[in-house]
N, C-alpha and C positions, 0 to 999 in steps of 0.2 A: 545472462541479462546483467547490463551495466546497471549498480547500485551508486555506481560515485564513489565510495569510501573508497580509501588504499588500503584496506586489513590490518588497519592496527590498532592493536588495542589500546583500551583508555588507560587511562595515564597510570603506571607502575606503581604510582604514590602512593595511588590509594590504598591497596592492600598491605602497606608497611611488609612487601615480600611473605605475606601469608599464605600463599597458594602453593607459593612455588617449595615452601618451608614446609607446608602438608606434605606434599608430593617426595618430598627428599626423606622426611620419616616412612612414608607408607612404602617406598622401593627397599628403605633400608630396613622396615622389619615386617611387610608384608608387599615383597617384590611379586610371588608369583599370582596373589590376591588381587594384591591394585591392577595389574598388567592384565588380568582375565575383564577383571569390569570396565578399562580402561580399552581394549578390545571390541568388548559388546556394545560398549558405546558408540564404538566409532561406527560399528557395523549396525548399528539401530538408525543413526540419522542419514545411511546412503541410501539412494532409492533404490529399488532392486536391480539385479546386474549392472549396478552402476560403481566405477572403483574413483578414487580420489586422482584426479590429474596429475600426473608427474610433470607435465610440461609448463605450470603455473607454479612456483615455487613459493611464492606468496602465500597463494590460491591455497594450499598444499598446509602450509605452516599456520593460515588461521582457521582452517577446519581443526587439524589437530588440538590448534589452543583450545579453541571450545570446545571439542570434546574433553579436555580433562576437566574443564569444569563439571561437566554435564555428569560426566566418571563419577567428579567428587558428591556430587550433589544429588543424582535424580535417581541412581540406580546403585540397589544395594545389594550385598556381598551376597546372600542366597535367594536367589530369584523366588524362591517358594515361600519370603516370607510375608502376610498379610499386613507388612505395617512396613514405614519408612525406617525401623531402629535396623541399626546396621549396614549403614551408610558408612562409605570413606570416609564423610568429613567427620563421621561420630567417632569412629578410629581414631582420627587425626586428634579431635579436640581431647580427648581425653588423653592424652599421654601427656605424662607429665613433666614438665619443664621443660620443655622443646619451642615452646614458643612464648612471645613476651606478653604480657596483660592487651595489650593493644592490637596483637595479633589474634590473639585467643577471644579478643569479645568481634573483630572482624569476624575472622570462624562464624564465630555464635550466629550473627546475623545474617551472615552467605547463606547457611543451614535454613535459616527460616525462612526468606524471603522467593516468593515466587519469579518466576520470568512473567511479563506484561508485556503487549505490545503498545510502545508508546507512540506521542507525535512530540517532533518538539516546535514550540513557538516562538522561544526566542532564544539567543545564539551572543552569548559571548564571546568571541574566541581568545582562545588561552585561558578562560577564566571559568564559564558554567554554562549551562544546559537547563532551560525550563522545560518540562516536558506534562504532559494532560494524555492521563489513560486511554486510549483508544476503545478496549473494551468494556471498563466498567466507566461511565460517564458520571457516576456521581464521585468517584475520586476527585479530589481536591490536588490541581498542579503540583509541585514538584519542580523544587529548582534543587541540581546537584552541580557540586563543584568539580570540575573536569576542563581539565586543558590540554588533553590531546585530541579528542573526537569534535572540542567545541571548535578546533582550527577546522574540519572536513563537515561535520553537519551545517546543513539552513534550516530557518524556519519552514516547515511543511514536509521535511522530511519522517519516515518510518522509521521504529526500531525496536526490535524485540531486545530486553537487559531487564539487567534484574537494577531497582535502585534502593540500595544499602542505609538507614539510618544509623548513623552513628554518634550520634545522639546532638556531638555540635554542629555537625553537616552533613549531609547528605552527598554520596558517589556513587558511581555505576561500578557494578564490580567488572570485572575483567575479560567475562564471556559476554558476548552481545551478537543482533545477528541487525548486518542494514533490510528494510526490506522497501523495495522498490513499489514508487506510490502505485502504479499500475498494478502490482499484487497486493494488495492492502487489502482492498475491497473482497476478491476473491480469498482471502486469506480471513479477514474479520468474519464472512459466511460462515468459514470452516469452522472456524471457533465457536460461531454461536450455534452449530449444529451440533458439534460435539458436547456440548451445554447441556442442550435440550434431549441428549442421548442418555448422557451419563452424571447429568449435574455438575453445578460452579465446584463445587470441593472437587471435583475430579478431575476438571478443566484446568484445575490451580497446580495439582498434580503433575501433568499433562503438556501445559501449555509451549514448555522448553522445549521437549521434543518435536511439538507440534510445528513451531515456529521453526526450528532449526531444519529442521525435514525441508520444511516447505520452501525456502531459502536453497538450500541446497538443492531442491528438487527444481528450480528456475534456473539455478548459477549453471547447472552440470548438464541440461537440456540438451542436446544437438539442436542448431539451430533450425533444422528442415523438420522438426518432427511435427505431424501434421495436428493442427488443433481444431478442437469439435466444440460446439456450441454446447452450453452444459440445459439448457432446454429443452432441445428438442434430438440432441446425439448428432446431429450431423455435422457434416465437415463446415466449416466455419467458410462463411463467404461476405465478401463486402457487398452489399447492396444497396443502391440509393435510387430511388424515385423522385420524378420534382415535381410539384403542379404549381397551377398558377389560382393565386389567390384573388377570388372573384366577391368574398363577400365576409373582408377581414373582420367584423364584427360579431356577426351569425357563426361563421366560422370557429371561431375562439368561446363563444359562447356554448356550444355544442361540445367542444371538448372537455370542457370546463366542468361540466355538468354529469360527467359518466364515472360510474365507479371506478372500471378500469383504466382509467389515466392517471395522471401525477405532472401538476403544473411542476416546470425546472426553470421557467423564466418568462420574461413578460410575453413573449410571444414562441413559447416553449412547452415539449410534453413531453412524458414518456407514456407508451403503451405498456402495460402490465398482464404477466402471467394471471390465469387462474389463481389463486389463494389455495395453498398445499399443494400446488405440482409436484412431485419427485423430481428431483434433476434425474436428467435420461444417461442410460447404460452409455460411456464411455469407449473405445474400443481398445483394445489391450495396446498399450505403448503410447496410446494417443494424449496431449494436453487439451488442460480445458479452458473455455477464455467463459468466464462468469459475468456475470454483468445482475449478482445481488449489491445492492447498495449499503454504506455503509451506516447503521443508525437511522434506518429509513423505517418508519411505522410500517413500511410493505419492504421489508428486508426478509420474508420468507417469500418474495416475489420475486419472480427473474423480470427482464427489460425483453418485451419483443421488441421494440423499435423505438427509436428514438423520431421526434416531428419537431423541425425548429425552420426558421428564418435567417438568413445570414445578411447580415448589415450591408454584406457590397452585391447584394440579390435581391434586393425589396420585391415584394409581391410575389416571389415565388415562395413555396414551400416546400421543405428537405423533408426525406422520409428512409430514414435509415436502417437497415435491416441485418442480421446476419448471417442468414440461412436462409437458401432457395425454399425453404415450408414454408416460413414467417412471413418472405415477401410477397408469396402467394395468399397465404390468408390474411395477410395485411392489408393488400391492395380492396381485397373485397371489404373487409373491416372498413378502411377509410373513407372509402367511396362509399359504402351505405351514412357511415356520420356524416361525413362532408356535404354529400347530396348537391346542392346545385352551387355550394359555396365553393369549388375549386375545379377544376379542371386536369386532365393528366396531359404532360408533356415529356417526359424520358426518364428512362430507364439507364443506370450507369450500373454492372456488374464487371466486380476484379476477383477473383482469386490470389486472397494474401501470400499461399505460399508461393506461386509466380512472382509477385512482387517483390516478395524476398529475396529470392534467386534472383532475379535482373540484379536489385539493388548492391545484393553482396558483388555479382561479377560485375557488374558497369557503375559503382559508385562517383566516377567523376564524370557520366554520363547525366545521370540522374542531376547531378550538381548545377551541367550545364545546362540542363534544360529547362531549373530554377529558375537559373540565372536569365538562359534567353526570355523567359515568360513574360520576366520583370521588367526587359529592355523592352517588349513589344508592349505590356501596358505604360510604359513611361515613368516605371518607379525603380528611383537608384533607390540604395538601403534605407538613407532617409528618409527619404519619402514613404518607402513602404512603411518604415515605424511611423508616420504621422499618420498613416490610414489606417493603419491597426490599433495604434491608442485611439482615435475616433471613433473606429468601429466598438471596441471593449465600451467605450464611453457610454454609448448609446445601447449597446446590449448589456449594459448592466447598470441602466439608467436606476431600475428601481429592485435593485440588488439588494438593499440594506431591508425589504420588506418582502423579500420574496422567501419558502420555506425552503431549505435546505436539509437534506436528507443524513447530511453527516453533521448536524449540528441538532439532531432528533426532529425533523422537522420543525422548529425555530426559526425566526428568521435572524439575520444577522444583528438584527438592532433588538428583538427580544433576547436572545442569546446574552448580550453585553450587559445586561439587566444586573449579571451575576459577573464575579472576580474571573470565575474559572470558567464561564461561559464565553469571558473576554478572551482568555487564552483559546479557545477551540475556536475563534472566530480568526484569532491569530493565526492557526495552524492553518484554517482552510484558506487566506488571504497567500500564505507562508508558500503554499501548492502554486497557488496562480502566480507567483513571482517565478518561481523556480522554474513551472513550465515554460513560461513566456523565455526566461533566459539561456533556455536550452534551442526555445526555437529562433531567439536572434542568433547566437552562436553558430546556429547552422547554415542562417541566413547572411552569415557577415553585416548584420549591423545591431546597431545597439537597441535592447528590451524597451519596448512599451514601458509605461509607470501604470503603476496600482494604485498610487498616492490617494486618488479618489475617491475611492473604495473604503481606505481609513477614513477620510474624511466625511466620507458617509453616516460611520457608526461613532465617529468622534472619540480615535486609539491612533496614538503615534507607530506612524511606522517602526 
């Protein structure tokens, strides 16, 4: 999975050469020591049977980096001991005069500080990084100074790092991991699971690995390997049903009105799992495509389906499924709510890993037949951006009052109430830009604006 970063680390400055000054003590007088934990390491964040690519040299060289963080920091010298003392960097910091005042209170604070998954909101480049806790949401933002990562991060991006005080400013120490917004979500579950397993002190513990694993467990994927629904275990399949909306009032009122749903937009839902479902037995080798939300009061709920409207389909209604179980006990679910408010008109079933295969062998296939689409409805690129800012316009007409689930169910203009509710309003603004600029890129023309949408909650872009 592409993260966008190019693998490098944040700027060298900031450790005034600390790490590397640890590293050159610990070979020099506990070579065959550091080199064992420095090992276990590496071999703790690959996934099983899985070995570090030779043929990505990059790829290769920033795994290694952070594992010797990970070395110096999260795993100590006798595996059997109950406590964190006897760590490499407790090695390292204590020898004496090897390293300078500046070095040594750096140390101190690598040593204490946890890995977080962050988001960042706003983007200096060459200069800083603001970035707002992803999992503990009452943390207070966070702007550190950084001029290598702030040239590659935008706003709305992920990232697991640790961020160092040093008492006049704030940096990211040297290991960090990007994590792709589409693993966020499935990734924030994991965490809060392991939470409620083993408690926050443990998760704080934890987190580095957890993060780094998980990262490494998307980047090193084969891309055909088949993925399962984490609800219900089955092989993951695209599913769409449309009907036609007969009684848009009644209809929306009805949904509105049931436990199991979750308003996502003015003419929007989602169907939700039972409350405490287990996620279902995975099958050996198999990925899992999650769909818990992030910060959503029903974040120990999975999504059966997604039910929306699309602005260039008025009167119909989308019903999106992922599994041949779901669409089947969907259809009957909706049709008893619905009742004489909608009507059924087709059925759309794809098979992702089909799609994948076509796409990877005929990608300038695929390109063209974008392309022909848009010559047959009459839209060059510009045009298409002026139909898609239109369409965002109107589906996110009452965006700044609708709840949002990674903003704790808040809405966008209660959120901005608070400094650092401004920044997470940022962050999720920061997604919508980014995604949109991925999908002009691929559309050859230039991004929709979200300008709007600032303007909404009354925050400069």
């Amino acid at each position: 999975m592409d993260t966008g970063l190019k693998f490098q680390a944040p700027s060298d400055t900031n450790d005034s050469g600390a790490t590397e000054r640890a590293w050159e003590w610990l070979r020099e007088h506990h070579e065959d020591v550091s080199m064992s934990v420095f090992e276990a390491a590496v071999l703790a964040l690959l996934p099983q049977n899985q070995q570090i690519p030779e043929n990505s040299p990059s790829l290769n060289r920033f795994i290694l980096f952070n594992a010797q963080e990970l070395a110096l920091i999260e795993f100590v010298v006798d595996p059997e001991a109950q406590s964190d003392e006897g760590r490499l960097v407790d090695l390292a910091i204590a020898a004496p005069g090897h390293f300078s005042p500046q070095q040594r209170v750096y140390l101190r604070r690598l040593s204490g500080t946890p890995m977080r998954l962050y988001q960042a909101t706003r983007v200096n480049p060459g200069s800083s990084v603001t970035l707002v806790d992803v999992y503990s949401r009452t943390s207070p933002m966070v702007t550190v100074v950084e001029k290598t990562l702030s040239r590659q991060l935008s706003p709305g991006d992920f990232i697991g790092a640790r961020v160092l005080d040093l008492s006049t400013h704030r940096v990211l120490a040297q290991g960090y991991w990007p994590i792709h917004p589409s693993s966020a979500g499935p990734l924030m579950h994991h965490l809060e699971q392991a939470a409620q397993e083993n408690g926050d002190w443990a998760l704080d513990r934890s987190m580095a690995r957890i993060i780094a694993q998980w990262w490494l467990s998307d980047m090193l994927a084969p891309a055909d390997v088949p993925m399962f629904d984490d609800v219900t275990g089955e092989p993951l399949m695209l599913i769409t049903d449309s009907y036609k909306i007969l009684n848009r009032q009644e209809l929306a009122a009805r949904l509105n009105t049931r436990s199991d749903t979750e308003r996502t937009s003015a003419f929007g839902w989602i169907r939700l799992s039972p409350p405490g479902m287990k996620p279902a037995e995975i099958p050996s080798g198999g990925r899992v495509l999650s769909t818990h939300r992030i910060g959503s009061e029903n974040s120990n709920q999975g999504m059966l389906a997604s039910i929306y409207e699309e602005a260039k389909a008025p009167g119909t209604l989308f019903i999106f499924y992922k599994s041949d179980k779901w669409a089947a006990d969907g259809r009957r679910w909706f049709e008893h709510v619905a009742g004489p408010c909608a009507s059924f008109l087709a059925t759309d079933r794809q098979d992702p890993g089909v799609l994948a295969k076509d796409m990877r062998a005929n990608p300038g296939r695929y390109e063209a037949e974008m392309a022909a689409e848009r010559d047959r409805i009459g839209l060059d690129p510009a045009n298409l951006t002026a139909v898609i800012q239109a369409s965002n316009e109107s589906l996110y007409a009452d965006w700044s009052t609708t709840p949002l689930p990674m903003l704790d169910n808040l809405t966008p203009a209660e959120a901005c109430a608070t400094r650092e509710g401004q920044e997470r309003v940022r962050g999720v603004l920061g997604l919508y830009v980014s995604n949109e600029a991925e999908l002009a890129r691929r559309d050859g023309r230039k991004p929709a604006s979200f300008r709007f949408l600032y303007e909404q909650v009354g925050i400069k872009p």
